[in-house]
ROBAVEX-786462 format. One record per atom (N, C-alpha, C, O, CB): residue number from 1; chain; atom name; x, y, z. Coordinates in nm, 3 decimals, always signed. Glycine has a CB too. Layout:
<pts>
PT   tiza   voti   midren      east     north        up
PT    NUM      A       CA         X         Y         Z
...
</pts>
This chain:
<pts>
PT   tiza   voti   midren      east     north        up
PT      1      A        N   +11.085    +9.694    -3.243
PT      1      A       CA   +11.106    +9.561    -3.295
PT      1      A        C   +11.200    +9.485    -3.203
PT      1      A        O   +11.311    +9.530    -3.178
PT      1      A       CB   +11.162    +9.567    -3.438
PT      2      A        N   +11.149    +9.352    -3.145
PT      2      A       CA   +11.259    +9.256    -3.113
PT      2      A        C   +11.316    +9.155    -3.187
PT      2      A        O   +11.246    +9.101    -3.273
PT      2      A       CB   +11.231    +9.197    -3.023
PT      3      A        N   +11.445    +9.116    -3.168
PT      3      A       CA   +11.518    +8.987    -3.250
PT      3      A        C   +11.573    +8.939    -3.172
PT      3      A        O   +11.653    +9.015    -3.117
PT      3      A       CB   +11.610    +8.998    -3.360
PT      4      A        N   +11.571    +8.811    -3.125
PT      4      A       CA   +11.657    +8.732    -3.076
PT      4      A        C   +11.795    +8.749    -3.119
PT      4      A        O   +11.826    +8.783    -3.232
PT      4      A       CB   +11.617    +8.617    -3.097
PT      5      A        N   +11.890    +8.719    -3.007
PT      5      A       CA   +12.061    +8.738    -2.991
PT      5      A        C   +12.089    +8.587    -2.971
PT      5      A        O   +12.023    +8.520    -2.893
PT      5      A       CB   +12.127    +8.847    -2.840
PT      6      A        N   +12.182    +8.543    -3.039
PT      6      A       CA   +12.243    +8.419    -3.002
PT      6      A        C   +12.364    +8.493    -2.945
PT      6      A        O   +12.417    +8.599    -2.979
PT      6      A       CB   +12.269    +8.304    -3.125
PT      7      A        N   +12.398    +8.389    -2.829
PT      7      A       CA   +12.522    +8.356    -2.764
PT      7      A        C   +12.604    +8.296    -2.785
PT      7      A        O   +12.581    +8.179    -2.817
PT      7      A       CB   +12.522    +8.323    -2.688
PT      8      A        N   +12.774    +8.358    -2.777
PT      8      A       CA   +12.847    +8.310    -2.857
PT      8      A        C   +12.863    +8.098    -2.846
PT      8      A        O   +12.904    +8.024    -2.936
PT      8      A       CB   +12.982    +8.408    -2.822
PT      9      A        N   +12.808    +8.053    -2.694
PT      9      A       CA   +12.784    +7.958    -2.660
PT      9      A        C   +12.681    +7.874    -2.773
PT      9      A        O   +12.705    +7.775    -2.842
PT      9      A       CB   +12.747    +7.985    -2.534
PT     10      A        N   +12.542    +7.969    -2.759
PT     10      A       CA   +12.416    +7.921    -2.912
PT     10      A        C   +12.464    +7.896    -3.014
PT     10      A        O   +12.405    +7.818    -3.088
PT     10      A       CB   +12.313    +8.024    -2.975
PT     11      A        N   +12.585    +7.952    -3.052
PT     11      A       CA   +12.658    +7.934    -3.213
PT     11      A        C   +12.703    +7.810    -3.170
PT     11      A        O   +12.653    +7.708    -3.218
PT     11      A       CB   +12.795    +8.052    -3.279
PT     12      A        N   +12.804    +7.805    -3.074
PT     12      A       CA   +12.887    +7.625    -3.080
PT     12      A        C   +12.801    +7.534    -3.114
PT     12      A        O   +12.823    +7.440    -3.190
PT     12      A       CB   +12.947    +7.553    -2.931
PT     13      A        N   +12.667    +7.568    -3.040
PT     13      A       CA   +12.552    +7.449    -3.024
PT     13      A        C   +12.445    +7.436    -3.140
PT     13      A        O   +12.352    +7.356    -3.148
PT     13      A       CB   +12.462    +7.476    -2.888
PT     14      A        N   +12.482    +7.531    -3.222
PT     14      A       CA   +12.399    +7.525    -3.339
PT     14      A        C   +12.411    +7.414    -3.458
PT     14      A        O   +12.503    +7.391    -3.537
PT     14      A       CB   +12.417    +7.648    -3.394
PT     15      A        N   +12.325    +7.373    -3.446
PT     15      A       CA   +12.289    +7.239    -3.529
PT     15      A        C   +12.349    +7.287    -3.676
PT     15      A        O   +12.453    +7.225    -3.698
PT     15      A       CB   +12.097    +7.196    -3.532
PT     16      A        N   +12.324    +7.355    -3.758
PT     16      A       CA   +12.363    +7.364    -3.903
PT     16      A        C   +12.521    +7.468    -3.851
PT     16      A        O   +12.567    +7.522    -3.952
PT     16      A       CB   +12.209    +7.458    -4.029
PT     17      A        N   +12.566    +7.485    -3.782
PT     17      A       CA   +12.731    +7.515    -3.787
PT     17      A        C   +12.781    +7.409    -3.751
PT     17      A        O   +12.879    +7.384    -3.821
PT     17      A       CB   +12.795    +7.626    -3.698
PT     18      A        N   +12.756    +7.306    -3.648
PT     18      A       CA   +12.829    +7.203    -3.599
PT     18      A        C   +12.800    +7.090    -3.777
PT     18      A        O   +12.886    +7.030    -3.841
PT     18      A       CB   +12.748    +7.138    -3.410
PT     19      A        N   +12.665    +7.101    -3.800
PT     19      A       CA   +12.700    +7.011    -3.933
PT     19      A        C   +12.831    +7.052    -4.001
PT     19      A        O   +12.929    +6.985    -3.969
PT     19      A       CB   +12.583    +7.025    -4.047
PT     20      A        N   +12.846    +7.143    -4.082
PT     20      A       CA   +12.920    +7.228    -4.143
PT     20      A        C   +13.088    +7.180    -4.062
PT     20      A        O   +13.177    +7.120    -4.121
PT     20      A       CB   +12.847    +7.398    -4.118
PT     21      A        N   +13.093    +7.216    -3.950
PT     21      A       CA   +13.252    +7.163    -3.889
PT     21      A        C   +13.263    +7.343    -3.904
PT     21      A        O   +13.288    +7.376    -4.020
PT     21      A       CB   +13.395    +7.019    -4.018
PT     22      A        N   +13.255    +7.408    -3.851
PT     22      A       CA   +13.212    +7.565    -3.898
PT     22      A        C   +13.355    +7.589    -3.801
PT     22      A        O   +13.461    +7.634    -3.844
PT     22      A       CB   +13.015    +7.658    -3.841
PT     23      A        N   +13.328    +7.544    -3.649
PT     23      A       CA   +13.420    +7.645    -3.557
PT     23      A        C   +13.529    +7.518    -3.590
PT     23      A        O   +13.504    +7.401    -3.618
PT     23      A       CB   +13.365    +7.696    -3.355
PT     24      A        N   +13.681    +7.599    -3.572
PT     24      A       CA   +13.796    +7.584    -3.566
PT     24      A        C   +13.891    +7.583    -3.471
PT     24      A        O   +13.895    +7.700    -3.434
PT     24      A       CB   +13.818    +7.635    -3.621
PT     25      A        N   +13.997    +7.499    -3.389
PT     25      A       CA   +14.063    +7.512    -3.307
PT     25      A        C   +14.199    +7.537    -3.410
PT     25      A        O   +14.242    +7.492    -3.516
PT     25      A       CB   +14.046    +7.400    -3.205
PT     26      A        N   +14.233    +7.626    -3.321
PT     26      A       CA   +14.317    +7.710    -3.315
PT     26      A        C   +14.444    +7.771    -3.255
PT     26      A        O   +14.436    +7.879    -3.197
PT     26      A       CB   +14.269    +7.751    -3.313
PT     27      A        N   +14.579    +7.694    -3.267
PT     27      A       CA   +14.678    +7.744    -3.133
PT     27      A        C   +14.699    +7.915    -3.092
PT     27      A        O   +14.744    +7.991    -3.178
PT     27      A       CB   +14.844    +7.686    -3.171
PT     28      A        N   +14.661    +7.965    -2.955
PT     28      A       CA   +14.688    +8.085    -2.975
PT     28      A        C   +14.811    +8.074    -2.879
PT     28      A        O   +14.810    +7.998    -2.782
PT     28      A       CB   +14.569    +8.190    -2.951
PT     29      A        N   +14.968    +8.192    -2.927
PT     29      A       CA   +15.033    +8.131    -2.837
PT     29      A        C   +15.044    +8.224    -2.724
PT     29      A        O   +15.107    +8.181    -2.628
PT     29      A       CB   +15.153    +8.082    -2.886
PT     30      A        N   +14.987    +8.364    -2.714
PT     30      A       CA   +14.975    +8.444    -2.622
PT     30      A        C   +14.919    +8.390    -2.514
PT     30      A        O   +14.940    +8.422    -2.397
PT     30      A       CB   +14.918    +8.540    -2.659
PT     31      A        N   +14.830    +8.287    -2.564
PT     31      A       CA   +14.754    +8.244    -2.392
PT     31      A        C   +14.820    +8.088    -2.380
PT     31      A        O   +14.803    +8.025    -2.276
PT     31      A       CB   +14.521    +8.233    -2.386
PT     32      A        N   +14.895    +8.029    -2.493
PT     32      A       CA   +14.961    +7.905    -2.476
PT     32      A        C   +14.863    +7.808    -2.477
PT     32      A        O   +14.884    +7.715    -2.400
PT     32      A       CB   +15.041    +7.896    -2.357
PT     33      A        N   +14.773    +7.802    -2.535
PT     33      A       CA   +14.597    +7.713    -2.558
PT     33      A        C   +14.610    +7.745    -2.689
PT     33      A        O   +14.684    +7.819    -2.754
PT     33      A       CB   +14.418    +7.781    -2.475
PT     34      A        N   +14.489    +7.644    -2.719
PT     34      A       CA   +14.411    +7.617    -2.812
PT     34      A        C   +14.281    +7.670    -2.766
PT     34      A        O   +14.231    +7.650    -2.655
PT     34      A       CB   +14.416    +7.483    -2.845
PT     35      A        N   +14.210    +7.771    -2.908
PT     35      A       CA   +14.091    +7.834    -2.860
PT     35      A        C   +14.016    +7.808    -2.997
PT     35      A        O   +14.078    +7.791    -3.102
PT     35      A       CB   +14.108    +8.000    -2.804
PT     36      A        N   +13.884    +7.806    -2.990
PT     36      A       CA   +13.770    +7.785    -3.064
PT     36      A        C   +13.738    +7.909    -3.148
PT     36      A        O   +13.655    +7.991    -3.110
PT     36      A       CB   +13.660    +7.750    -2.973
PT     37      A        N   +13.807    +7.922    -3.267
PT     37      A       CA   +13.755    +8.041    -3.364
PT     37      A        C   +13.634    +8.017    -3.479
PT     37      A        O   +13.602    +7.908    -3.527
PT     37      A       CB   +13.885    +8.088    -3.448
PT     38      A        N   +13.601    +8.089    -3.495
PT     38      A       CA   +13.521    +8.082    -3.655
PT     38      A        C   +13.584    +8.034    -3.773
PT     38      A        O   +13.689    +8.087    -3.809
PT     38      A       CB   +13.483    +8.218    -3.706
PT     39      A        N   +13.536    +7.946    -3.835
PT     39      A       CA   +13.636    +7.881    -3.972
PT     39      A        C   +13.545    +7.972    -4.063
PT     39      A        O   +13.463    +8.054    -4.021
PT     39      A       CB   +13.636    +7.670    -4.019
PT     40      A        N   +13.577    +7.938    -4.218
PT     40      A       CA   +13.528    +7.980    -4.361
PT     40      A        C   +13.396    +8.014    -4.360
PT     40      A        O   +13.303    +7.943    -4.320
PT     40      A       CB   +13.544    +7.875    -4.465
PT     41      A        N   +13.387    +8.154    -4.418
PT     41      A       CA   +13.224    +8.171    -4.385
PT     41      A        C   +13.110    +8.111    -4.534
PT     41      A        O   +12.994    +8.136    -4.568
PT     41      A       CB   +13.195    +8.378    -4.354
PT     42      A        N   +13.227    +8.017    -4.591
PT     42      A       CA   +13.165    +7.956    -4.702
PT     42      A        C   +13.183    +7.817    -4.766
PT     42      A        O   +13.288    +7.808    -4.829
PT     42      A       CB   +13.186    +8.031    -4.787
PT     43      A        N   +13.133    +7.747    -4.766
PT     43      A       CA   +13.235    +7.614    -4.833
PT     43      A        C   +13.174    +7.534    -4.929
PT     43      A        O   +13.061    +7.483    -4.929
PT     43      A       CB   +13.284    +7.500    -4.724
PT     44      A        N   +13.319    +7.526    -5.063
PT     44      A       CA   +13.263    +7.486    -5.176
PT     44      A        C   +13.349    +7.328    -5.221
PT     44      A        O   +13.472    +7.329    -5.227
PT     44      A       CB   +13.279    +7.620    -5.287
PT     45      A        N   +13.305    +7.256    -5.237
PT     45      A       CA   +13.356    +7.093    -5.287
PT     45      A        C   +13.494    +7.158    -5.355
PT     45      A        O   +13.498    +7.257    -5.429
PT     45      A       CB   +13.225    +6.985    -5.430
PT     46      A        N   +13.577    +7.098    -5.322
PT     46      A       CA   +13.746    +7.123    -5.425
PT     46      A        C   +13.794    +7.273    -5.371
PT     46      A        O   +13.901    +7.323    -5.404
PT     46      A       CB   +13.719    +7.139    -5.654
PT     47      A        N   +13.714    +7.326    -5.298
PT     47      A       CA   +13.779    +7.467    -5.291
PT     47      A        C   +13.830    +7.520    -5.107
PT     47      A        O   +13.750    +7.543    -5.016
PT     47      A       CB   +13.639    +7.588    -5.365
PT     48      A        N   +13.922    +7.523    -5.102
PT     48      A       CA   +13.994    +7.512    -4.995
PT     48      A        C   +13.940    +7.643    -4.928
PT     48      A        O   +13.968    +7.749    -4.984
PT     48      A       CB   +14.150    +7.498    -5.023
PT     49      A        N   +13.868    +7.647    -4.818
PT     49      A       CA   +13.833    +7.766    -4.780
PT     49      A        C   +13.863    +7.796    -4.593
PT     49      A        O   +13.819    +7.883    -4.517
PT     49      A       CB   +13.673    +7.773    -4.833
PT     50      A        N   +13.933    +7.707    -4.575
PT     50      A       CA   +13.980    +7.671    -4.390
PT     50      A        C   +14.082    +7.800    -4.390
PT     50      A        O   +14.139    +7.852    -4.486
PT     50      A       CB   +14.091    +7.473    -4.342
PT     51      A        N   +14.085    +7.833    -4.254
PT     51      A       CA   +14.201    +7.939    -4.185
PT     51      A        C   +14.347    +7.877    -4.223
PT     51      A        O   +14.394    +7.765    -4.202
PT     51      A       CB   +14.185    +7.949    -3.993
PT     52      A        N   +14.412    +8.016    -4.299
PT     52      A       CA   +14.543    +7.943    -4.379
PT     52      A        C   +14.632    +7.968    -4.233
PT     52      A        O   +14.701    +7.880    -4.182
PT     52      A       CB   +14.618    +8.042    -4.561
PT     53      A        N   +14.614    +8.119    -4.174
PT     53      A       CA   +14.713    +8.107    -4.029
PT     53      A        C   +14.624    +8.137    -3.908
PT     53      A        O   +14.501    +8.124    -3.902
PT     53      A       CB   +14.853    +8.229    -4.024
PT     54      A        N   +14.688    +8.171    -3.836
PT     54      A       CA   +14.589    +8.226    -3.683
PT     54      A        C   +14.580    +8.367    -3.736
PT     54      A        O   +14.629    +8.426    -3.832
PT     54      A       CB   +14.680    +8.220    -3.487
PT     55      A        N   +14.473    +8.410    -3.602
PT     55      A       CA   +14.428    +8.549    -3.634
PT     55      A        C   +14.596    +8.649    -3.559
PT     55      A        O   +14.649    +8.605    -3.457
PT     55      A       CB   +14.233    +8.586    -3.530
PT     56      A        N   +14.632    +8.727    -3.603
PT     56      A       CA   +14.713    +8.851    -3.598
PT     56      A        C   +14.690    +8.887    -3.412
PT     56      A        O   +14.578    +8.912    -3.369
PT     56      A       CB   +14.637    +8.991    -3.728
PT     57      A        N   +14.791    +8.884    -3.337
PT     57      A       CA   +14.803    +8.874    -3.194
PT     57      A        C   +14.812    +9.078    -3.204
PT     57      A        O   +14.857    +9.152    -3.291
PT     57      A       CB   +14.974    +8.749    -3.121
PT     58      A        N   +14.752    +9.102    -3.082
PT     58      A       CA   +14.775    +9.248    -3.054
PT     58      A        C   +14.874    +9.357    -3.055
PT     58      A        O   +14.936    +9.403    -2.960
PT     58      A       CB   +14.754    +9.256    -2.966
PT     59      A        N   +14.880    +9.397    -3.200
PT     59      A       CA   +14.969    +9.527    -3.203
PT     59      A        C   +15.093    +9.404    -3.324
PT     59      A        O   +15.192    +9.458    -3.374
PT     59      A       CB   +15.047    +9.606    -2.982
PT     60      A        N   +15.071    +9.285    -3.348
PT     60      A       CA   +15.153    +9.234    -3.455
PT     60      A        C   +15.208    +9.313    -3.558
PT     60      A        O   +15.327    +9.321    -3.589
PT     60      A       CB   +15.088    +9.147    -3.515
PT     61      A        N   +15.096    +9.382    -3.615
PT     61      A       CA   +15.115    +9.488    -3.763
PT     61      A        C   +15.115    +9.671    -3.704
PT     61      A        O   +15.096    +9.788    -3.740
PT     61      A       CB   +14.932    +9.456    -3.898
PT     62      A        N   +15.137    +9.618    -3.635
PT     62      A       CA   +15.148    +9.809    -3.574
PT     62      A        C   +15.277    +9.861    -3.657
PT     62      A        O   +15.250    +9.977    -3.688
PT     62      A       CB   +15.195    +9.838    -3.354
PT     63      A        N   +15.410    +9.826    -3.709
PT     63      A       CA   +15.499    +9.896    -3.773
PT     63      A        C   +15.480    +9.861    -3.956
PT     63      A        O   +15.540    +9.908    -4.052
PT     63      A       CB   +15.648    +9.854    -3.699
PT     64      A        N   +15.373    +9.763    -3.949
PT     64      A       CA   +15.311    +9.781    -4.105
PT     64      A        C   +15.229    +9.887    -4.159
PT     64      A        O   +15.246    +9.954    -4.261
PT     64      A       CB   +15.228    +9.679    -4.135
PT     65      A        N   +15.132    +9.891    -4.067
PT     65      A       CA   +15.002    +9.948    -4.057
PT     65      A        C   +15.031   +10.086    -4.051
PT     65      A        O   +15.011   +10.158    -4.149
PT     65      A       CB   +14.918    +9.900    -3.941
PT     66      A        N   +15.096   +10.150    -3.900
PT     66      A       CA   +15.170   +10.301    -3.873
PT     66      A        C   +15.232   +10.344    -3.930
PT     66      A        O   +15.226   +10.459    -3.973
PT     66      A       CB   +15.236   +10.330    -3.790
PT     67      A        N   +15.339   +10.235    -3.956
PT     67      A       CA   +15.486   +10.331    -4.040
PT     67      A        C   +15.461   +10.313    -4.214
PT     67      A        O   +15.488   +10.407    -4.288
PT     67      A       CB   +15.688   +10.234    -3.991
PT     68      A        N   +15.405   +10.173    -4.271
PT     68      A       CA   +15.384   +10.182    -4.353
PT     68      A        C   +15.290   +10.232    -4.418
PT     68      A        O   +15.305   +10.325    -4.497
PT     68      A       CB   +15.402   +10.123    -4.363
PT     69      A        N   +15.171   +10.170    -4.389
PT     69      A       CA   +15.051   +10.273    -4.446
PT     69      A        C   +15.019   +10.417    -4.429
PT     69      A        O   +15.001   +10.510    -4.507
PT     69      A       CB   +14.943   +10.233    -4.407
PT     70      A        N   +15.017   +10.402    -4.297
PT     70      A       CA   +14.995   +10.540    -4.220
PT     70      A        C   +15.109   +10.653    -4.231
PT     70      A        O   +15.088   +10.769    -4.195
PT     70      A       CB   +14.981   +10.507    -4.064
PT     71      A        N   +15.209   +10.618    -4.274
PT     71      A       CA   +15.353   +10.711    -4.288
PT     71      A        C   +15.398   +10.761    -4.149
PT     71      A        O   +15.482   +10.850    -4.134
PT     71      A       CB   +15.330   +10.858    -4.389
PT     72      A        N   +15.326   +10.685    -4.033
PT     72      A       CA   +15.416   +10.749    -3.877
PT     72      A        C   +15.507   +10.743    -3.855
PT     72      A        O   +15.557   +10.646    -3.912
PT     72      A       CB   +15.404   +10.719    -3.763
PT     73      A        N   +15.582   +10.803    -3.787
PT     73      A       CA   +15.741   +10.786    -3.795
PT     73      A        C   +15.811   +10.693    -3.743
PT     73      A        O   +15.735   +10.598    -3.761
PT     73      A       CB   +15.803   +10.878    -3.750
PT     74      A        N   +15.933   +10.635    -3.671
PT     74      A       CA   +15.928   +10.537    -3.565
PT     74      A        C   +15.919   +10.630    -3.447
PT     74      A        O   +15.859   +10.573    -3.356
PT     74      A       CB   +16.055   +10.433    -3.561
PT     75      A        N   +15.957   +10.756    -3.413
PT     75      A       CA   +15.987   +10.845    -3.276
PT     75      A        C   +15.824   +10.899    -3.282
PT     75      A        O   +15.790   +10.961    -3.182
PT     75      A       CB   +16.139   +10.997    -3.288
PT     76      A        N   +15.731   +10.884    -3.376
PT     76      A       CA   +15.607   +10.901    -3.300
PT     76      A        C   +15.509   +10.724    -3.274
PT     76      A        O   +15.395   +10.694    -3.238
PT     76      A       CB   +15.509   +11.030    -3.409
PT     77      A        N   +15.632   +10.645    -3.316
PT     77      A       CA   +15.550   +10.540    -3.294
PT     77      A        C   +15.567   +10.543    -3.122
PT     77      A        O   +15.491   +10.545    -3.026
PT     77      A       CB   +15.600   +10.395    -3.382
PT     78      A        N   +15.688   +10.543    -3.143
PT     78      A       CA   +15.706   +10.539    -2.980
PT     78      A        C   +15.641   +10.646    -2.888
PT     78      A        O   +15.608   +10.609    -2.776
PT     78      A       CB   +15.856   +10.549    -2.947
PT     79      A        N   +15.623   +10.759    -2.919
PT     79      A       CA   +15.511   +10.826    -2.826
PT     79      A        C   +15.379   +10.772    -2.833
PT     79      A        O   +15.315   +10.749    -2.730
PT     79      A       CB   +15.492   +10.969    -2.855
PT     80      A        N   +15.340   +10.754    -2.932
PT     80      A       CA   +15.184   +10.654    -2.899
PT     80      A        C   +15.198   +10.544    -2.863
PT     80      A        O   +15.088   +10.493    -2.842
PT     80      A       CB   +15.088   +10.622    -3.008
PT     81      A        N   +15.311   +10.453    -2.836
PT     81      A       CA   +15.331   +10.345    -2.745
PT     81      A        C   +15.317   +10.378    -2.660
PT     81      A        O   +15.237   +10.310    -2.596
PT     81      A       CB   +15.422   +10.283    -2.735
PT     82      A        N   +15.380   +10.513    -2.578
PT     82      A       CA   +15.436   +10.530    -2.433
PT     82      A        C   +15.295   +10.566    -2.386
PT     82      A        O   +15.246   +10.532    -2.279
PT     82      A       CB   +15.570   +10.653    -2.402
PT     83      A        N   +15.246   +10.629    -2.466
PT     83      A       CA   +15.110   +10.741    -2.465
PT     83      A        C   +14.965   +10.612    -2.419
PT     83      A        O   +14.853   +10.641    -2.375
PT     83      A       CB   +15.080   +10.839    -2.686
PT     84      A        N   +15.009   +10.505    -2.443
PT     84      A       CA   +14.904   +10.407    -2.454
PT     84      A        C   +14.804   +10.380    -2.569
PT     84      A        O   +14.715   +10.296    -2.578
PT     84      A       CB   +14.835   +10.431    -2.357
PT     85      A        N   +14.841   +10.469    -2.648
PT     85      A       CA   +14.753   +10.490    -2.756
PT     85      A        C   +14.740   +10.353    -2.886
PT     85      A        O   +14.645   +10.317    -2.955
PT     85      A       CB   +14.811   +10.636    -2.820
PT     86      A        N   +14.851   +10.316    -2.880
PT     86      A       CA   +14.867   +10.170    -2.993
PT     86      A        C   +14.972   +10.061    -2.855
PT     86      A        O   +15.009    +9.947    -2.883
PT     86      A       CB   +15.007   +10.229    -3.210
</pts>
């Protein structure tokens, strides 16, 4: 079976997302720009459904995620830092 692939380019240019106002700019400040994300994958009259913050920059929640959820310690956070691993 084949299916056509849109490109992330085909989405910008897509007639029923550009109706919609679909993609979102976005300050990212790691690269110090403004970049083009995906907004609400739904939208209802009165119901607020837009990006409340930016998306989570690389390794942001690593001492939520590790130490809290995960129960890692901080002295093995830091070996899987050093380790390259997170």
């Amino acid at each position: 079976l084949l299916f056509p692939v849109a490109t992330y380019g085909d989405l910008l240019e897509h007639p029923q997302l550009r109706a919609r106002d679909y993609f979102v700019e976005v300050e990212h400040p790691e690269l110090g720009r403004w970049v083009t994300y995906p907004g609400a994958f739904v939208k209802a009259e009165g119901v607020s459904t837009g990006l409340r913050r930016r998306p989570p920059l690389t390794g942001e929640h690593n001492h939520e995620v590790y130490g809290g959820d995960l129960g890692v310690s901080p002295d093995e956070m830091v070996v899987l830092k050093e380790g390259g691993v997170i």
